[in-house]
N, CA, C and O atoms as a GROMACS GRO file, in nm:
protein
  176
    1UNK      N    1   4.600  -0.692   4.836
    1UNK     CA    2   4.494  -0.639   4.754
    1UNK      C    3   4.366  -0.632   4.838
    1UNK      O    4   4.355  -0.696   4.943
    2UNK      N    5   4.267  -0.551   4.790
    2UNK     CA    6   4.163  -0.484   4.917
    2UNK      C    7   4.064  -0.600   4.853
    2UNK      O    8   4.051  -0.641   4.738
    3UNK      N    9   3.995  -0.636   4.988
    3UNK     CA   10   3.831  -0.720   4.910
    3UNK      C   11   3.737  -0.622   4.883
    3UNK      O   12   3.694  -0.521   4.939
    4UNK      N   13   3.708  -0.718   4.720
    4UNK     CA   14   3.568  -0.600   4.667
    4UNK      C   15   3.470  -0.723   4.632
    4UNK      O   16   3.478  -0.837   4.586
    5UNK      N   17   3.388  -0.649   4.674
    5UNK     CA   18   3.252  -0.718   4.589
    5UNK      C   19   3.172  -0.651   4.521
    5UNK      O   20   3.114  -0.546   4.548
    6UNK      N   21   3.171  -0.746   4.386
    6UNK     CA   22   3.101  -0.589   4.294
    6UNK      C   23   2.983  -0.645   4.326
    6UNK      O   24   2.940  -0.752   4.367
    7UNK      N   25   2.917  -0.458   4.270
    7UNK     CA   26   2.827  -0.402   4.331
    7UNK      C   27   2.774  -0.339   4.439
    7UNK      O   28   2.665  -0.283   4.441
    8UNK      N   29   2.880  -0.353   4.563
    8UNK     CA   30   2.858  -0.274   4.709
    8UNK      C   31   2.962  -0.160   4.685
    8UNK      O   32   3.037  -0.137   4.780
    9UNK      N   33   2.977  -0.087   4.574
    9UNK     CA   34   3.103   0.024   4.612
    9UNK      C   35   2.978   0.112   4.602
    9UNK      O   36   2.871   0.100   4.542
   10UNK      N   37   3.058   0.250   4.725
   10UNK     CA   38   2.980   0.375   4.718
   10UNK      C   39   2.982   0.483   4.636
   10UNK      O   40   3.057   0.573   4.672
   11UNK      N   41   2.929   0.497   4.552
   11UNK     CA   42   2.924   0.613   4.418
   11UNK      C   43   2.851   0.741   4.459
   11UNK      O   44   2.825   0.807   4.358
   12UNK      N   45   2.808   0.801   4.578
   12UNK     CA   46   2.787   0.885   4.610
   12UNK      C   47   2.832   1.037   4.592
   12UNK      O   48   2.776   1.144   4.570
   13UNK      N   49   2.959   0.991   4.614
   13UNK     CA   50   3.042   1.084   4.549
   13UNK      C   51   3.080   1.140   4.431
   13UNK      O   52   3.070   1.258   4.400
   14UNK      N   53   3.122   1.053   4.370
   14UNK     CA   54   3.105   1.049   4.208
   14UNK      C   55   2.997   1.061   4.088
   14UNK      O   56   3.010   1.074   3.966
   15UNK      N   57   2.863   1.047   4.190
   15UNK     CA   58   2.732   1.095   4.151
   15UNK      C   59   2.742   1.233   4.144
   15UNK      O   60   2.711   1.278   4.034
   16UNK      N   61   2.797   1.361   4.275
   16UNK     CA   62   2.787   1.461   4.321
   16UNK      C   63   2.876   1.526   4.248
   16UNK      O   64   2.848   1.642   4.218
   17UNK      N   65   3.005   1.466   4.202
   17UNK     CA   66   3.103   1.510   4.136
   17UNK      C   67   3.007   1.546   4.008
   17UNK      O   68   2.964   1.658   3.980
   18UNK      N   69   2.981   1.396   3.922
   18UNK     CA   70   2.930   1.447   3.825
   18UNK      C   71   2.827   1.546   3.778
   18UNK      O   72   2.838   1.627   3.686
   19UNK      N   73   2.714   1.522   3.868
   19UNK     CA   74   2.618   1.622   3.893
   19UNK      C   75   2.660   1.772   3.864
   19UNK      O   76   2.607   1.855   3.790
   20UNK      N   77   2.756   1.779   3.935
   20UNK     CA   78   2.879   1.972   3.927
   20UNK      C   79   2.888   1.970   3.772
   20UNK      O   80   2.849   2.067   3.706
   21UNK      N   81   2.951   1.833   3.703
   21UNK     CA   82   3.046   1.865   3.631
   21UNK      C   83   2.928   1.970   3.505
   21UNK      O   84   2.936   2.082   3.455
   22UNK      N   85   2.801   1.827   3.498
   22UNK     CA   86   2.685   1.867   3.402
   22UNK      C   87   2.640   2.022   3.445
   22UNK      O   88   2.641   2.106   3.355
   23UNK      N   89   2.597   2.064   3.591
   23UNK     CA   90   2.551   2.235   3.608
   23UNK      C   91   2.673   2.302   3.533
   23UNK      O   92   2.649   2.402   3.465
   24UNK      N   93   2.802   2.252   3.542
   24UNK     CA   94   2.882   2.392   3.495
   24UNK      C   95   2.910   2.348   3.369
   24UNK      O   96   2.954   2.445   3.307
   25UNK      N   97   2.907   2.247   3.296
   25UNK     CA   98   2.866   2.245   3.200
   25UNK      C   99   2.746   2.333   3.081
   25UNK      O  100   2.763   2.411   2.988
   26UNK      N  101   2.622   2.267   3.147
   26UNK     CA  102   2.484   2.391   3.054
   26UNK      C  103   2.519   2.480   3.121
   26UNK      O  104   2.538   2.558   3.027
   27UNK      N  105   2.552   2.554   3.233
   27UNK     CA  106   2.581   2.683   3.255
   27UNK      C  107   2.658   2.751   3.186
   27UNK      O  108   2.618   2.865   3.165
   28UNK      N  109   2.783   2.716   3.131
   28UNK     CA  110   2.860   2.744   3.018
   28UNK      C  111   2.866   2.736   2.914
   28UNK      O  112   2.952   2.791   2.845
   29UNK      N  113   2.731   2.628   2.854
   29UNK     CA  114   2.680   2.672   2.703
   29UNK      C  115   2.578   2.789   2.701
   29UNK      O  116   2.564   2.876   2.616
   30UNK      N  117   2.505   2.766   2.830
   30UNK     CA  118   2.414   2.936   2.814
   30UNK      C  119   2.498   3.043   2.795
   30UNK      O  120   2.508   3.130   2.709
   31UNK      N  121   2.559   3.015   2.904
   31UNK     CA  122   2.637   3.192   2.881
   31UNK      C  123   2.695   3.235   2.715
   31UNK      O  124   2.689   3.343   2.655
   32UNK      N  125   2.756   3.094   2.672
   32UNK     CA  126   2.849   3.157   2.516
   32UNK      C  127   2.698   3.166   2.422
   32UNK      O  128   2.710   3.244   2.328
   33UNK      N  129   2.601   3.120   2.427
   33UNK     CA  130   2.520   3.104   2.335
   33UNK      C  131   2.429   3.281   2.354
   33UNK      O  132   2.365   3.343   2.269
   34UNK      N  133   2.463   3.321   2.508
   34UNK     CA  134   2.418   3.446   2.516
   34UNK      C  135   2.512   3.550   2.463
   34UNK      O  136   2.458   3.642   2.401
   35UNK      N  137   2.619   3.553   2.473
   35UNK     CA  138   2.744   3.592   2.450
   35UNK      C  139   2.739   3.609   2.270
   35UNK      O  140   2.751   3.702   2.190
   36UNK      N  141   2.710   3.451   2.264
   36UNK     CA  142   2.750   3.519   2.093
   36UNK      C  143   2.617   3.615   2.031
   36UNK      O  144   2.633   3.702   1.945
   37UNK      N  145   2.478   3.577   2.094
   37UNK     CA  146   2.360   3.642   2.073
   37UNK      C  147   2.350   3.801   2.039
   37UNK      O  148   2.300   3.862   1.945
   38UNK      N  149   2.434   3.846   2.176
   38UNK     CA  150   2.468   4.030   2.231
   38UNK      C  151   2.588   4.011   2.076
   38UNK      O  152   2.547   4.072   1.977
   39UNK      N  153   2.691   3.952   2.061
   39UNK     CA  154   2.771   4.016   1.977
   39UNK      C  155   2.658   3.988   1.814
   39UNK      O  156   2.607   4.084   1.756
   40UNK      N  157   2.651   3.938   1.798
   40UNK     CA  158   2.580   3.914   1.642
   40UNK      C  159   2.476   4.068   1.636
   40UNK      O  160   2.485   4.143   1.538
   41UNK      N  161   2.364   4.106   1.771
   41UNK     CA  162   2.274   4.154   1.775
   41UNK      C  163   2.345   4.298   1.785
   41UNK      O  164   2.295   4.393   1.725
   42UNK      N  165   2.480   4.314   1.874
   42UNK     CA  166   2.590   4.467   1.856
   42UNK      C  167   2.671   4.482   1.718
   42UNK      O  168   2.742   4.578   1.690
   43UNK      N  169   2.654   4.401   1.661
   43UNK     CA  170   2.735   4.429   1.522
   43UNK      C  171   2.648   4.446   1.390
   43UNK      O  172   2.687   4.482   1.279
   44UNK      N  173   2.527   4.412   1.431
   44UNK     CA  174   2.458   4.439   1.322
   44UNK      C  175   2.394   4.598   1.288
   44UNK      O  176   2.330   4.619   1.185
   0.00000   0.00000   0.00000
Protein backbone atom coordinates (compact mmCIF):
# COMPACT_ATOMS: atom_id res chain seq x y z
CA UNK A 1 0.00 0.00 0.00
CA UNK A 2 1.42 3.58 -1.11
CA UNK A 3 2.29 6.19 1.89
CA UNK A 4 -0.14 9.07 2.11
CA UNK A 5 -0.28 11.84 4.18
CA UNK A 6 -3.34 13.67 4.20
CA UNK A 7 -3.26 16.79 3.01
CA UNK A 8 -0.02 16.76 0.66
CA UNK A 9 -1.98 15.17 -2.41
CA UNK A 10 -1.82 17.23 -5.67
CA UNK A 11 -5.30 18.42 -6.88
CA UNK A 12 -4.09 20.41 -9.63
CA UNK A 13 -5.44 18.45 -11.90
CA UNK A 14 -8.66 17.81 -10.75
CA UNK A 15 -9.01 21.54 -10.12
CA UNK A 16 -8.44 21.92 -14.13
CA UNK A 17 -10.62 19.02 -14.81
CA UNK A 18 -13.27 20.57 -12.92
CA UNK A 19 -12.83 24.02 -13.99
CA UNK A 20 -13.70 22.39 -17.95
CA UNK A 21 -16.38 20.54 -16.51
CA UNK A 22 -18.27 24.07 -15.00
CA UNK A 23 -17.19 26.27 -18.69
CA UNK A 24 -18.99 23.49 -20.62
CA UNK A 25 -21.40 23.31 -18.37
CA UNK A 26 -22.87 27.40 -18.38
CA UNK A 27 -21.83 27.17 -21.90
CA UNK A 28 -24.50 24.67 -22.46
CA UNK A 29 -27.17 26.27 -20.45
CA UNK A 30 -26.60 29.50 -22.57
CA UNK A 31 -26.86 27.98 -25.68
CA UNK A 32 -30.44 25.89 -24.81
CA UNK A 33 -31.74 28.97 -23.01
CA UNK A 34 -30.86 30.80 -26.46
CA UNK A 35 -32.17 28.02 -28.40
CA UNK A 36 -35.40 27.83 -26.71
CA UNK A 37 -35.59 31.92 -26.86
CA UNK A 38 -35.24 31.85 -31.17
CA UNK A 39 -37.89 28.91 -31.04
CA UNK A 40 -40.65 30.55 -28.67
CA UNK A 41 -39.78 34.10 -30.54
CA UNK A 42 -40.14 31.83 -34.43
CA UNK A 43 -43.35 30.38 -33.47
CA UNK A 44 -45.06 33.11 -32.33
Amino acid sequence: MADHTPGKMDIREHEKTFDGFIKVTTWSAVVCIVVLIFLALANA
